[in-house]
C-alpha angles and dihedrals in degrees: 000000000000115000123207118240089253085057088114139080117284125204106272097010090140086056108115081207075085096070094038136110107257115221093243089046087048095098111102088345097081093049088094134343154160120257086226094050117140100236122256081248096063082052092051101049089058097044086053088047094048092045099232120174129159095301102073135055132240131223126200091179082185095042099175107171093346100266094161093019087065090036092056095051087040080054095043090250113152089235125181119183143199120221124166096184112082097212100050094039086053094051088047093053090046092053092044092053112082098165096097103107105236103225098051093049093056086054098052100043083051091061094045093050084048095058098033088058095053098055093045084047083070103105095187092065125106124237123266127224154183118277101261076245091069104033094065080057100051117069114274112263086359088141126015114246094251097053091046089057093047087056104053096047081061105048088045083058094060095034078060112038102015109114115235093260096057104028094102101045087057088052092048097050097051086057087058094049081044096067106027102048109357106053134066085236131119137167130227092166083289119072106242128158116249134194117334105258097216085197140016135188090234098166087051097043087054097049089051093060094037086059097057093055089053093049091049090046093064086054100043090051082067097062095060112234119275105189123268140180143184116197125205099229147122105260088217084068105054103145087068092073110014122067118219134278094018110123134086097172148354135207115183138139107218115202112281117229107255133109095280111120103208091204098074087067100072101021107111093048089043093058094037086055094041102241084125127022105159146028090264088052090053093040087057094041079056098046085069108060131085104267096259091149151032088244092070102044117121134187101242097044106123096174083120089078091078090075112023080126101039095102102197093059087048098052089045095053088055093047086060095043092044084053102043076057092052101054095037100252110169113159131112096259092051098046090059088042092099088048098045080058089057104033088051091056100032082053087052094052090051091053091046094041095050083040098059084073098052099054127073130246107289092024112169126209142190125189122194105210130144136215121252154198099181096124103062087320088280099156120250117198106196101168103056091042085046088062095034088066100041089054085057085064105053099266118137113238111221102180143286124266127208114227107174140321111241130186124268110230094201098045101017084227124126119256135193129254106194139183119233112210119196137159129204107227086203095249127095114228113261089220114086113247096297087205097065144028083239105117105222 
């Protein structure tokens, strides 16, 4: 395997500083964003390696909040993006949209807090809540019951006087209030539910964030508006949504396999802005995401099938379930441990594989992944299996990067977090996947 030059340890490589919004990257990108978000930065260093201008367009295949996809428009860089989850792929959309005019959506914003207060102000009012559907989705005690009235008074106040162009934004920026004053939660990375907030100053929370769009609006206008898109769609069906031969690179970070379930992370805002409301809503969220944990596993997934011949992840997914024996493991989750390992890769393989017809000839590519020991800390080395695979399938592989080491929070060690680079010579091999009995 070859290795890139910045294959090796940099001062300070273990610094969460790494991952973090710089001040001078902070404009649209601080409108909304995962915790576990790769930073615009990161974006920036492999556009300027891949030499990418104006001329080309740019892929995030796993779009989340619309890191690249908003880093690309801020460039000038014609970006499209994939996002299966609703609630990031809106948020996405809604970043990546600069055409609301700033001071008219202050004041609208202004008259909806207005009327919103007034009628929280009613004291003889009683409280609203959540449909009994929603709330066995939502975390329990992930919001107190006044601050979640107050919330969605004032969400049914822009559903009912916000204007079509700034609809949206509104909506955005009370998810971010959401999740940064309203709500019990906290991150740490891990989504986990803190001290009940008896209270919380929603309309001002809001405004406040409300404020700093329109602050960065008047920015981002400045910059013209190079076409984006994100697209709602299952990145392991990419043909559905992309035509062929499009795209010159791509810069995404795919979920990692391990036993985070992404959509907790959004699932309080999701279900507040309707984009989930029951347990079928979320089952089918979930259906369309790569297999990355044992939350997400399903009987009838058949994504495995990609590396049945692939003999390092085999060997990997009975370490795991030689160790889950050992130990005397014996619940649900562990037991699908072993097959989340192979669903996640064999899913990966799917997405490269259906990429390979939608780039042009010299594509270059850069995938954020890290390694793991989530399942029995059992390593996982993504990375290395990632380009493994994409080698399988006729991809060059150019190096890995290391980005940063992070902590483990299940083994306090420190792992890696690695960038896959890969280029697409423009041919598909003329020897069949070498990793699976599926003919491509």
């Amino acid at each position: 395997m070859t290795v890139s030059s910045n294959a090796e340890p940099r001062t300070n490589r273990r610094n969460p500083e790494l991952n973090q919004l710089r001040a001078s990257d902070r404009v649209a990108h601080q409108w909304y964003r995962f915790i576990l978000s790769f930073p615009p930065h990161l974006v920036q260093d492999y556009l300027n390696q891949f030499e990418i201008n104006d001329n080309h367009r740019l892929l995030d295949p796993f779009c989340g909040t619309g890191t690249t996809v908003v880093e690309g428009k801020r460039l000038g860089i014609p970006s499209v993006g994939i996002e299966a989850n609703p609630m990031a792929q809106f948020a996405g959309s809604v970043k990546s949209d600069w055409t609301p005019q700033p001071a008219a959506l202050l004041e609208a914003a202004q008259r909806i807090g207005d009327t919103a207060q007034s009628l929280i102000d009613q004291s003889d009012q009683p409280l609203r809540t959540l449909p009994e559907e929603s709330q066995k989705i939502i975390l329990a005690n992930s919001i107190s019951p006044l601050p979640l009235h107050k919330t969605l008074v004032l969400l049914e106040q822009i559903k009912q006087q916000a204007d079509p162009p700034y609809v949206h934004h509104l909506q955005l920026a009370l998810a971010k209030a959401v999740t940064t004053t309203i709500s019990n939660l906290h991150f740490g990375p891990e989504v986990g539910v803190g001290k009940a907030k008896l209270d919380a100053p929603v309309v001002e929370a809001w405004l406040q964030a409300v404020t700093c769009m329109a602050t960065d609006l008047a920015q981002l206008q400045a910059l013209g508006n190079t076409p984006t898109t994100i697209y709602h769609a299952d990145a392991r069906q990419i043909l559905s949504v992309l035509e062929p031969n499009s795209i010159d690179a791509v810069i995404t970070s795919p979920p990692y396999p391990n036993e985070k379930d992404y959509t907790r992370t959004t699932r309080l805002e999701s279900v507040l802005l309707g984009f989930i409301q029951n347990r079928a809503q979320l089952r089918s969220l979930k259906e369309g995401l790569i297999r990355s944990n044992t939350r997400n596993v399903f009987k009838a997934d058949t994504d495995d099938i990609w590396v049945t011949k692939h003999t390092e992840i085999q060997q990997l997914a009975q370490a795991i379930e030689d160790r889950r024996l050992a130990l005397g493991k014996t619940s649900g989750f562990e037991r699908l441990y072993h097959r989340a390992v192979k669903l996640y890769f064999g899913g990966m393989a799917k997405h490269l594989a259906d990429l390979r017809l939608v780039l042009r000839p010299g594509a270059q590519l850069a995938y954020v992944v890290g390694d793991q020991k989530s399942y029995l800390q059992v390593l996982i080395r993504t990375g290395e299996l990632l380009g493994d695979i994409a080698q399988g399938l006729g991809y060059e592989l150019v190096g890995i990067d290391l980005f940063r080491t992070r902590l483990s929070t299940a083994t306090k060690e420190q792992l890696r977090e690695e960038v896959v680079l890969l280029r697409w010579p423009g041919k598909m091999p003329s020897a069949p996947y070498p990793f699976s009995d599926k003919p491509l």
